[in-house]
C-alpha positions in Angstrom: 35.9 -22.4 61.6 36.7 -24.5 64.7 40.0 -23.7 66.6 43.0 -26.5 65.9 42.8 -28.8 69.3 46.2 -30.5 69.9 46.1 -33.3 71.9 47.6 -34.2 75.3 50.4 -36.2 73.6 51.4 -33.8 71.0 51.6 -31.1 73.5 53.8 -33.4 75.8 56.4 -34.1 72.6 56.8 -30.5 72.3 57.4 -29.8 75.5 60.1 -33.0 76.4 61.8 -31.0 73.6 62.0 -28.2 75.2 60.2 -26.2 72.6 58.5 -23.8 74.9 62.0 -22.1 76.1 61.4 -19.0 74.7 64.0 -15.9 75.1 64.6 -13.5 78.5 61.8 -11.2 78.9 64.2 -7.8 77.7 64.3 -9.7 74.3 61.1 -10.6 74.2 59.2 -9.1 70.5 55.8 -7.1 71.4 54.3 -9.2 69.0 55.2 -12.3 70.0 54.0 -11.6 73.5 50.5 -13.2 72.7 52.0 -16.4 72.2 53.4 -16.7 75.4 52.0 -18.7 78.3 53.9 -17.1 81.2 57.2 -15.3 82.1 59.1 -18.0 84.8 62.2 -16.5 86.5 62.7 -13.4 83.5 62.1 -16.5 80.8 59.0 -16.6 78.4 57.1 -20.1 78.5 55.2 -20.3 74.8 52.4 -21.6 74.8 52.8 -25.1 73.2 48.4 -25.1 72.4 49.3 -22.5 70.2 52.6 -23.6 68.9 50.7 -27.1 68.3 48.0 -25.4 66.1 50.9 -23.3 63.9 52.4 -26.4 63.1 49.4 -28.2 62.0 48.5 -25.0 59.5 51.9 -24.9 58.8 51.7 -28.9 57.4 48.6 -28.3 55.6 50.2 -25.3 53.9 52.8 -27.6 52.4 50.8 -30.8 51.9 48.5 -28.3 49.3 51.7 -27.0 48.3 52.8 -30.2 47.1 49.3 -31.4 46.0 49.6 -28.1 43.9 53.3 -29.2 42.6 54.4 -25.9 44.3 58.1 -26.0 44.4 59.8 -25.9 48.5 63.0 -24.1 49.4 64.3 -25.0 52.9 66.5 -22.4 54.2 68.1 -23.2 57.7 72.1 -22.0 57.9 72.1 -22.5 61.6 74.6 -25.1 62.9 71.9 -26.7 65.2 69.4 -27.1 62.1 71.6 -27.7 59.1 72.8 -31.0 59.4 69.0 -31.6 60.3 67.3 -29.9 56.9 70.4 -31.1 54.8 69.3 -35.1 55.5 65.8 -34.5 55.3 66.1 -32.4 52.3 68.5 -34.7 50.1 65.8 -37.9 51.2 62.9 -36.1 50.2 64.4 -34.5 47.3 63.8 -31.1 48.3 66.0 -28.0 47.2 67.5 -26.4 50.5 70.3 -23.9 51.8 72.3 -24.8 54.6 75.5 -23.3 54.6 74.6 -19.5 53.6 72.4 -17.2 52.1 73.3 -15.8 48.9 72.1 -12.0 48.6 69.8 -11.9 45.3 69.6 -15.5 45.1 65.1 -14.5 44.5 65.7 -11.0 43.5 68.3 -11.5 40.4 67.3 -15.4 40.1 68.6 -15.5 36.7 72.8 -13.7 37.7 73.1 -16.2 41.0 71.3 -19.2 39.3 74.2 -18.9 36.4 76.6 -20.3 39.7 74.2 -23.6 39.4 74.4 -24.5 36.3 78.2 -23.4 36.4 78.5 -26.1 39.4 76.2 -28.8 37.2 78.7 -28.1 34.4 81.7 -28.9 36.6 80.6 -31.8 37.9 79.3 -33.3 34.9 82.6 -32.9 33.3 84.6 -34.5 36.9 82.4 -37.6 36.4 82.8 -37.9 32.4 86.2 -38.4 33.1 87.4 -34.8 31.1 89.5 -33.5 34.0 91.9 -36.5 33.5 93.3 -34.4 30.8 94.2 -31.6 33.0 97.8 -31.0 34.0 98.0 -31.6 37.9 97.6 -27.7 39.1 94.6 -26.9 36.7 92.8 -30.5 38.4 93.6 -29.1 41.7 92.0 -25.5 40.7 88.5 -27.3 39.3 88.3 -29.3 42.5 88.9 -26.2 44.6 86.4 -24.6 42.5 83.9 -27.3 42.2 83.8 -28.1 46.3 83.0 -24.0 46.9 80.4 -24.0 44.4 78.8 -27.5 46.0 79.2 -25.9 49.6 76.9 -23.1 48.8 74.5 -24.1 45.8 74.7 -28.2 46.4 71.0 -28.0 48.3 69.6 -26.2 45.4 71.6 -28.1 42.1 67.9 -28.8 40.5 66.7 -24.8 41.1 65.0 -24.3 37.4 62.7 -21.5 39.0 61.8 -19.1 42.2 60.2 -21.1 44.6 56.4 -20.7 45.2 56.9 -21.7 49.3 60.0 -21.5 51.9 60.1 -22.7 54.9 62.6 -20.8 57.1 64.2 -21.9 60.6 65.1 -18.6 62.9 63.6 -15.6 60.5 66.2 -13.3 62.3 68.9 -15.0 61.3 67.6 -15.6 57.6 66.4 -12.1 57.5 67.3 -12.0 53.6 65.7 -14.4 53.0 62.7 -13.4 54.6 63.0 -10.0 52.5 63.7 -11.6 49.1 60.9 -14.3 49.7 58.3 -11.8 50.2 59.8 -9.4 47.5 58.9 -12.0 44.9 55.3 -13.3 46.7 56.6 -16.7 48.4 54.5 -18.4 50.5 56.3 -18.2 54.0 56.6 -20.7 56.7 58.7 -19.8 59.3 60.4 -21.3 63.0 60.1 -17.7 64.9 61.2 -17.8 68.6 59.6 -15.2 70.6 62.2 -12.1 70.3 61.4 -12.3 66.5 57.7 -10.6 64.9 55.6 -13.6 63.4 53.8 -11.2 61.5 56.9 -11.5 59.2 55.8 -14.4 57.6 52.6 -15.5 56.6 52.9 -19.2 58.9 54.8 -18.7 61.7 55.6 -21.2 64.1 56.8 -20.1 67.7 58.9 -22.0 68.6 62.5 -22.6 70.3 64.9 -21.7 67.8 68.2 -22.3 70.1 67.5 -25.6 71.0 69.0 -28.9 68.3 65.5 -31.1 70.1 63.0 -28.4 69.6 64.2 -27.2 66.3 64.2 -31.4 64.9 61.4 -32.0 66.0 59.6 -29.0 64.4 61.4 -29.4 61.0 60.7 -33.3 61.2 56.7 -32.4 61.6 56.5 -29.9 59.2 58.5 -31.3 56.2 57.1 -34.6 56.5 53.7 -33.2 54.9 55.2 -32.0 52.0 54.8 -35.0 49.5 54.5 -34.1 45.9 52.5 -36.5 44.1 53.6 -38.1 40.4 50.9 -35.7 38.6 52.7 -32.4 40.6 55.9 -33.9 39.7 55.1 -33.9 35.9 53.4 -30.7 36.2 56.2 -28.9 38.0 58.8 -30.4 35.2 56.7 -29.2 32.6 56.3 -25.8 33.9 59.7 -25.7 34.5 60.8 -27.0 31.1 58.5 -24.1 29.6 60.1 -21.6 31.6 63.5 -22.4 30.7 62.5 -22.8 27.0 61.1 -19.1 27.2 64.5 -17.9 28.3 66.6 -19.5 25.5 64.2 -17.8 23.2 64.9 -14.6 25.0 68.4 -15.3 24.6 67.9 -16.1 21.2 66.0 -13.0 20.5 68.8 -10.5 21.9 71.7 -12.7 20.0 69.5 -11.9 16.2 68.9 -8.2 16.9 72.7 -8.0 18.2 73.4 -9.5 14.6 71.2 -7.3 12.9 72.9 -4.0 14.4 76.7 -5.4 13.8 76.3 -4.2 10.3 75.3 -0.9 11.0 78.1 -0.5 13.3 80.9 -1.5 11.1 79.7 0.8 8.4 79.8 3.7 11.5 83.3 2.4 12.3 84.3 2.3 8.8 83.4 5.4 7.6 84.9 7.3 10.9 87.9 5.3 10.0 88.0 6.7 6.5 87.1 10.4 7.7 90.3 10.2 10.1 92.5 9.0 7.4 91.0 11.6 5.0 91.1 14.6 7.9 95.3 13.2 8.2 97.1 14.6 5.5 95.3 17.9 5.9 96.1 17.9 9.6 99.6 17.4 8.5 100.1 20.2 5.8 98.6 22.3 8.6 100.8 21.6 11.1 103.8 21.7 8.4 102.5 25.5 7.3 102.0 26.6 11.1 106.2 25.3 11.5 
């Protein structure tokens, strides 16, 4: 297969961007060492060929991705990217975290994403009008409530399942989610400046991390190619719908074999509540012999 050749002007974009600034050479990552051009005054250069070609794989990845109707979570908490991911995200409808990472958010999906629907619940209820019934301090509690559940699960309100592909910006910082992404077998994509290990992630992009120019333009490239088409679309909400359906079944399932056990259990409570009644009066003409 022929090597990706970037061309003069994409190489030129990247660079008026400053996306070749790479970290001092006594943070530099062994393995990111091969994508580095040269070391000018202690500061790596990357090599913007290279970092040209990641991006292209990296925009393929996600075009298939959406061609596929793979679901995309965006994670990017840095203050440089957020604001960035966060418009891009909500015009592309694209689930996203920018404020933080919640521990377990892909490892116990179904505990963390019970904070979602809690946060859907709330602000359903806000814009039926049903808080107007609230004395003042309980209003002022829901709101309180309601804005700290949208500051940390409002980029991911329409989360049904695990995402198939993430696309991560700084994979030291978002180290968790790195971890919990390749715990449950997401596709990786990943901004990795050069005193991180691309071998982390399965697309990495090297790439300045630090920088508000290099990171846009990087997260502007890449997330443009992920269009999902009407047939992914419909295929995505039926997958999800099926999933969800399984779960209330589960639910279901556990809630009948609960029921069919409460019997037994009252007839075990019962009849230890009539053997300590019947043990009482002998424990009593016991004690009153012993006096």
């Amino acid at each position: 297969m022929q090597a990706y050749q970037p061309s003069v002007e994409e190489v030129t974009k990247l660079f008026e961007a400053d996306v070749h600034l790479g970290h001092r050479r006594n943070r530099l990552h062994p393995k990111a060492k091969k994508f580095v051009y040269k070391m000018e005054q202690g500061t790596s250069i990357i090599d913007l060929a290279q970092t040209a070609a990641q991006i292209d794989a990296a925009k393929k990845a996600l075009s298939e991705a959406a061609d596929e109707g793979k679901s995309l979570l965006v994670v990017a908490t840095k203050k440089i990217a957020s604001p960035i991911v966060s418009e891009m995200c909500e015009a592309q409808g694209i689930t996203y975290i920018s404020t933080k990472w919640m521990p377990g958010l892909l490892t116990n999906f179904e505990t963390v994403i019970k904070n979602v629907k809690k946060m859907n619940e709330m602000k359903a209820a806000k814009e039926a009008g049903e808080w107007s019934e609230l004395v003042k301090h309980e209003r002022i509690r829901q709101e309180r409530r309601l804005n700290r559940l949208l500051r940390l699960y409002r980029g991911i309100a329409n989360l049904t399942r695990r995402p198939d592909v993430m696309f991560i910006v700084d994979t030291r910082r978002e180290k968790n989610a790195v971890t919990e992404g390749q715990a449950t077998d997401a596709t990786i994509v990943a901004v990795t400046d050069t005193n991180s290990n691309p071998e982390d992630v399965r697309y990495p992009i090297v790439a300045n991390d630090d920088s508000a120019k290099a990171v846009e333009i990087v997260i502007k490239q890449v997330l443009s190619a992920y269009k999902p088409s009407a047939a992914a679309a419909k295929k995505k909400a039926a997958e999800a719908m099926v999933e969800e359906t399984a779960q209330k079944e589960e639910v279901k399932a556990e809630s009948k074999a609960e029921e069919k056990k409460a019997p037994a259990k009252k007839a075990v409570a019962k009849k230890e509540v009539k053997a300590d009644t019947a043990e009482k009066p002998a424990k009593k003409a016991a004690k009153k012999a012993a006096n």
